[in-house]
C-alpha positions as CSV (number, residue, x, y, z in Angstrom):
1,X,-3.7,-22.1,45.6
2,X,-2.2,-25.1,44.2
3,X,1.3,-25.2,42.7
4,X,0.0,-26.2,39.7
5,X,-2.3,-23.2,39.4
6,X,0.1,-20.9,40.2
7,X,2.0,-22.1,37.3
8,X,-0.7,-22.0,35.2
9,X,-1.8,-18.1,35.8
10,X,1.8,-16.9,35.4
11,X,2.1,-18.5,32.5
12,X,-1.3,-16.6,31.5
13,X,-0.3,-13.8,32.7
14,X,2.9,-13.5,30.4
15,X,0.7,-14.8,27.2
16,X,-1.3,-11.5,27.6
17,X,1.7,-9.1,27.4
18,X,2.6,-7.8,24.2
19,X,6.4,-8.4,23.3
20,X,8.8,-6.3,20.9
21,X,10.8,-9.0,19.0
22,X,14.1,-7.8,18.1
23,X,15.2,-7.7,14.7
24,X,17.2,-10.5,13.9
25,X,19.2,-10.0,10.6
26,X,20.2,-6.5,11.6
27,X,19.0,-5.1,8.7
28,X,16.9,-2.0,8.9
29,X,15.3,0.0,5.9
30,X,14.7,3.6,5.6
31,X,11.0,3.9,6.2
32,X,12.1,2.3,9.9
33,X,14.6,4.8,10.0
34,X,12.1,7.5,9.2
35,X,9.4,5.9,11.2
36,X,11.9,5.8,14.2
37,X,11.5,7.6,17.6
38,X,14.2,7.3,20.6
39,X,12.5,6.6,23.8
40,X,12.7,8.6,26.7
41,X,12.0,8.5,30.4
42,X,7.8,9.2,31.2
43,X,7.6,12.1,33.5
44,X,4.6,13.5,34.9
45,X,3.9,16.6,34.8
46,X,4.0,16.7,38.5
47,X,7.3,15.9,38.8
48,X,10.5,17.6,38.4
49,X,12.7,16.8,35.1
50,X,15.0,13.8,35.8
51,X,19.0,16.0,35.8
52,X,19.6,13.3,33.1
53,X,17.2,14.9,30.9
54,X,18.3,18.1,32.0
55,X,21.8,17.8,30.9
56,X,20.5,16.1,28.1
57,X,18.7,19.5,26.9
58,X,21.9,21.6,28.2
59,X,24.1,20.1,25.8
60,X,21.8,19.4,22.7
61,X,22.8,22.5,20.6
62,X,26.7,21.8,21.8
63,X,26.1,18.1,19.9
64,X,24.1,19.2,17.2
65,X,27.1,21.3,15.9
66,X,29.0,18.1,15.8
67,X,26.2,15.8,14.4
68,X,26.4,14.5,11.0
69,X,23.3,15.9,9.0
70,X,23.1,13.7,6.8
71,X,21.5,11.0,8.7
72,X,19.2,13.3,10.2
73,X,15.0,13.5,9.3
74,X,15.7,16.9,7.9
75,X,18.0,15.4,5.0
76,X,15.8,12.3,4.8
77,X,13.2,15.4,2.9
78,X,15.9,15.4,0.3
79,X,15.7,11.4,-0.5
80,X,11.9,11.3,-0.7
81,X,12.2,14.0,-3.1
82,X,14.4,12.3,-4.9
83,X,12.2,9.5,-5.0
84,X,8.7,11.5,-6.2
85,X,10.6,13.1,-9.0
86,X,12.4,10.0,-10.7
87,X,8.7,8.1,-10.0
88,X,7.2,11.0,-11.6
89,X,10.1,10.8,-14.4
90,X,9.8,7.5,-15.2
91,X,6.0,6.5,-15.0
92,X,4.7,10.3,-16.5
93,X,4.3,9.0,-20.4
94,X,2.9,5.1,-19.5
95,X,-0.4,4.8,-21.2
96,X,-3.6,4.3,-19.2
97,X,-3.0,1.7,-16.7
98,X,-4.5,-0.4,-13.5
99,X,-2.8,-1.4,-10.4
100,X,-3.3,-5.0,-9.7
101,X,-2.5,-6.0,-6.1
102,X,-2.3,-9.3,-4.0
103,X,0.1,-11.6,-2.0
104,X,3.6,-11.8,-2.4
105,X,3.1,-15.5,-1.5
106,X,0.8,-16.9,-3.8
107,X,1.8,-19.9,-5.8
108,X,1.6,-20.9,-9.6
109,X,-0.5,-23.7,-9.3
110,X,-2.6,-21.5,-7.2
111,X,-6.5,-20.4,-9.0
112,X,-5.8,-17.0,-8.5
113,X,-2.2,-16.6,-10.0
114,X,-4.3,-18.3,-13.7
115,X,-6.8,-15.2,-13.1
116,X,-4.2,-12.7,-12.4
117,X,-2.6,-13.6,-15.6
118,X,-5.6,-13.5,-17.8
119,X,-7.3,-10.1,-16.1
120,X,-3.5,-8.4,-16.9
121,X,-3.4,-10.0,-20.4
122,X,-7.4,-8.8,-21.0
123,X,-6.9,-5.5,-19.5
124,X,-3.7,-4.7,-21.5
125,X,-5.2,-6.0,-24.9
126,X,-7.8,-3.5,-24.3
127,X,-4.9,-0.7,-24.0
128,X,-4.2,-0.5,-20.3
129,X,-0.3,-0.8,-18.9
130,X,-0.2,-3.2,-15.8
131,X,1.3,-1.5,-12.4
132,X,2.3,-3.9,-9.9
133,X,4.3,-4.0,-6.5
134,X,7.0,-5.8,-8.9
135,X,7.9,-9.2,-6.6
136,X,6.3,-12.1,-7.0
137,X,2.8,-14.1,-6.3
138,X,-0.2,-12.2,-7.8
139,X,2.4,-9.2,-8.8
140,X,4.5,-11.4,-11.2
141,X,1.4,-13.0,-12.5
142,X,0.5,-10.0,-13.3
143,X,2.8,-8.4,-14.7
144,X,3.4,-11.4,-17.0
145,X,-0.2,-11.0,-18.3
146,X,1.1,-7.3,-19.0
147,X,3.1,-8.7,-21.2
148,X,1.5,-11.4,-23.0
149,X,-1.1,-8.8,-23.9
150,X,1.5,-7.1,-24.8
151,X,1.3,-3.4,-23.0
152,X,2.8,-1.6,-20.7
153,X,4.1,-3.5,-17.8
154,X,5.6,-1.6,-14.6
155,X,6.9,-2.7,-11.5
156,X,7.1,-0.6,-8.3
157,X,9.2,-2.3,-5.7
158,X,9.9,-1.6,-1.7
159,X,12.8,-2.2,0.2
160,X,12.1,-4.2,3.0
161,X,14.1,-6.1,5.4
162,X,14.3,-8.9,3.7
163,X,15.2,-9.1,-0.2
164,X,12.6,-9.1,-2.5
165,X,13.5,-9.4,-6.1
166,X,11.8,-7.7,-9.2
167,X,9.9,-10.5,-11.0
168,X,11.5,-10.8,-14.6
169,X,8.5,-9.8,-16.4
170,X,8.7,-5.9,-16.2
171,X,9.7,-3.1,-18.7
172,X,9.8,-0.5,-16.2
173,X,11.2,-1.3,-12.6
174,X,11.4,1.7,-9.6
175,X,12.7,1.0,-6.4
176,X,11.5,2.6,-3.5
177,X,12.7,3.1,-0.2
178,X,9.2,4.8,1.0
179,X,6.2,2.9,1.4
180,X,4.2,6.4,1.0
181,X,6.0,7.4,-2.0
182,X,5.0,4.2,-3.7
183,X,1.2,4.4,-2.7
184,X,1.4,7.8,-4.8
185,X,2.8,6.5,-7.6
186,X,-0.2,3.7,-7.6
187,X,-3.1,6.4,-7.2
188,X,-1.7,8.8,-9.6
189,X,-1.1,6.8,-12.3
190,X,-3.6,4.1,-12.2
191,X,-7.0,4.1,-13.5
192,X,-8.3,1.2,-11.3
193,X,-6.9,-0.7,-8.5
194,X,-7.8,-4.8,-8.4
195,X,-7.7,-6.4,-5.4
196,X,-6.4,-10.1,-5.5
197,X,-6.4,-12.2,-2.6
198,X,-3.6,-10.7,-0.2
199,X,-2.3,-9.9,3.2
200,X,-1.7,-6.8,5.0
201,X,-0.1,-4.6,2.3
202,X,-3.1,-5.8,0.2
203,X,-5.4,-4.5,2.3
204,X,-3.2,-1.0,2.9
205,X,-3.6,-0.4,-0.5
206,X,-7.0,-1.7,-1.0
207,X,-8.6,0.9,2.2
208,X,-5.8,3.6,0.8
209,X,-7.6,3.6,-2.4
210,X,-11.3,3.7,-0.9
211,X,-9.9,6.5,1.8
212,X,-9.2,8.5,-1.0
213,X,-12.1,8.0,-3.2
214,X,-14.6,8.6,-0.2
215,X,-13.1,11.9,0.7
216,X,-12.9,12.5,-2.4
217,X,-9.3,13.6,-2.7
218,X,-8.9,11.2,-5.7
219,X,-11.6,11.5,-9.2
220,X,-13.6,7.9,-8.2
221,X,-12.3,4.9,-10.0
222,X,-13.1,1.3,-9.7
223,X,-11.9,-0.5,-6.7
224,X,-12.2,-4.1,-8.3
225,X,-12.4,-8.0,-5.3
226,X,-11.2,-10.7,-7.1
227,X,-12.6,-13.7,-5.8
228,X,-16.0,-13.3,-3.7
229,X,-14.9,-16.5,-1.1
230,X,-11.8,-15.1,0.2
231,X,-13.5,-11.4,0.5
232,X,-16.5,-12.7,2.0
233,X,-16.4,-11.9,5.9
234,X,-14.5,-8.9,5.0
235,X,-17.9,-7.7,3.0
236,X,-20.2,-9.3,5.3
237,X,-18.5,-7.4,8.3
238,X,-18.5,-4.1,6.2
239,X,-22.2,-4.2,6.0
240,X,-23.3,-6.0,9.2
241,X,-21.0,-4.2,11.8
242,X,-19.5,-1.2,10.0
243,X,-22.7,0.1,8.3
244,X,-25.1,-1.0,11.1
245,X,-23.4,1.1,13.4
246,X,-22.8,4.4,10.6
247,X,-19.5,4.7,10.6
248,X,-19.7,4.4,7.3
249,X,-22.2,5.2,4.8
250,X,-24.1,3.2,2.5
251,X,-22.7,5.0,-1.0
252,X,-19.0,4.0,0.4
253,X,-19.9,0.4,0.1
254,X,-20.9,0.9,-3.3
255,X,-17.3,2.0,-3.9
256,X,-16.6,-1.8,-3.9
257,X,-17.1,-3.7,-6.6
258,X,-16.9,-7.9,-6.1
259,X,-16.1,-9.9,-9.2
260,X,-14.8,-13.8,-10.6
261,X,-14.5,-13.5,-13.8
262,X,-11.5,-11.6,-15.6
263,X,-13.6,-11.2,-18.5
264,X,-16.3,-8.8,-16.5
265,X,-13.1,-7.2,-14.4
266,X,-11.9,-5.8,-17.9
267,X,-15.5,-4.9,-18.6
268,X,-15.7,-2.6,-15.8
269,X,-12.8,-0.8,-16.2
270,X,-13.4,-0.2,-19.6
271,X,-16.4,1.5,-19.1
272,X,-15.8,3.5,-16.1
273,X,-12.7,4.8,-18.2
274,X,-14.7,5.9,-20.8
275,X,-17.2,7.3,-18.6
276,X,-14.4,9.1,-17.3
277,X,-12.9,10.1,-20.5
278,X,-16.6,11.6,-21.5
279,X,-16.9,13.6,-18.1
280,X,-13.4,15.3,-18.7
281,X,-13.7,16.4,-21.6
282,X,-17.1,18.1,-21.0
283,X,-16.1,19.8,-17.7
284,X,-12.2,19.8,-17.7
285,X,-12.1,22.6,-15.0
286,X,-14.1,20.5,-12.7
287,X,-12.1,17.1,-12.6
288,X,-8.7,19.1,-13.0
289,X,-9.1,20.7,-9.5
290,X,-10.8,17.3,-7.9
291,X,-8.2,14.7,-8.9
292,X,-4.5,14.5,-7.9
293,X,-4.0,12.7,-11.7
């Protein structure tokens, strides 16, 4: 084998492993902290407990008596209660309201921050309160249509490693230091989620919200694709790979509804609330014990 190819596959070779990069600001939130597990030696259960790990367990109660609690998972409990009740507090009288997600990145002069604006401003001239992420992009487009429609307009932010500042068109802005805290707060008190073009915590929240729906831990509420191009091989993969092979079912699909036009957007949501309105009041009992709401 040639130099030159040796070169070559090593190179290859090192491509193909997956590499941990290490924080580089230093800064590390409190879902990481949560999230966080030490490492510890593999031993099979063939062989005999390294002594380090036995001297390890022989003096684990001896430095739990001098460990500081407070930084432990056991009092983290105490911080995400904290953070269900004043999310609970502050978001339990807001009138009817939708979620409306999509990237933190999206410009102004960009199609879908125009339609953001006008499907918030729509939507809360018909008498639904805007809930956001509360940054910017698609969230502070639509939280400024919230407010030229004059409603409601809420904010829930995340800490994350790097700052991300409330956008200054909010009446009501949370902070949370749990991204599972926040998803609560979006299902309980939203009536609709709308999908805007987005990354990955677009799409957590997007397949969060049809999770639910399908196992029907949630009452079923429209789950709303703005802009049918940038969904595209997303659906088409849905239906030609998922479906095709039953992993999913064909009603789930229908859980997805794909629109362009803010105008129709408000439409639907309007009438699925007051189809949901109608079905509550007829059998209260039922949709009490099905919904988390």
């Amino acid at each position: 084998m040639s130099r030159n190819n040796s070169n070559h596959n090593h190179r290859k070779s090192e491509k193909s492993v997956t590499r941990i990069r290490p924080r580089r600001d230093g800064h590390v939130t409190e879902d990481e902290r949560l999230l966080h597990r030490p490492t510890q030696p593999l031993v099979k259960p063939t062989e005999p407990t390294p002594i380090e790990q036995v001297k390890i367990e022989q003096h684990s109660v001896e430095r739990g008596m001098h460990f500081d609690f407070t930084i432990t998972d056991p009092w983290r409990v105490f911080r995400i209660m904290s953070e269900f009740v004043e999310g609970f507090d502050a978001l339990a009288h807001i009138p009817p309201s939708v979620a409306i997600f999509g990237s933190a990145r999206t410009k102004p002069d960009d199609p879908s921050y125009a339609a953001a604006i006008e499907t918030a401003r729509l939507l809360a001239k018909a008498g639904f309160g805007i809930i956001t992420g509360g940054g910017p992009g698609i969230m502070e487009a639509a939280n400024q249509g919230a407010q030229e429609g004059e409603n409601c307009s809420i904010g829930c932010n995340i800490e994350l490693p790097f700052e991300q500042a409330s956008n200054p068109y909010l009446d009501i802005a949370l902070d949370f230091r749990y991204f599972f805290v926040r998803k609560t707060m979006f299902v309980k008190y939203s009536n609709a989620f709308i999908i805007f073009p987005g990354g990955f915590g677009t799409m957590d929240e997007l397949f969060e919200a049809l999770t639910l729906i399908q196992t029907k831990k949630v009452s079923h509420f429209p789950v709303i694709l703005y802009d049918s191009k940038y969904w595209k091989g997303l659906i088409d993969w849905l239906r030609q790979t998922m479906l095709i092979e039953e992993k999913v079912s064909p009603e789930d699909l229908d859980l997805l509804h794909l629109s362009d036009d803010p105008e129709e957007i408000c439409r639907i949501v309007c009438e699925a609330y007051q189809e949901s309105y109608r079905l509550e009041r007829e059998h209260p009992l039922h949709y009490s014990e099905q919904t988390i709401r």
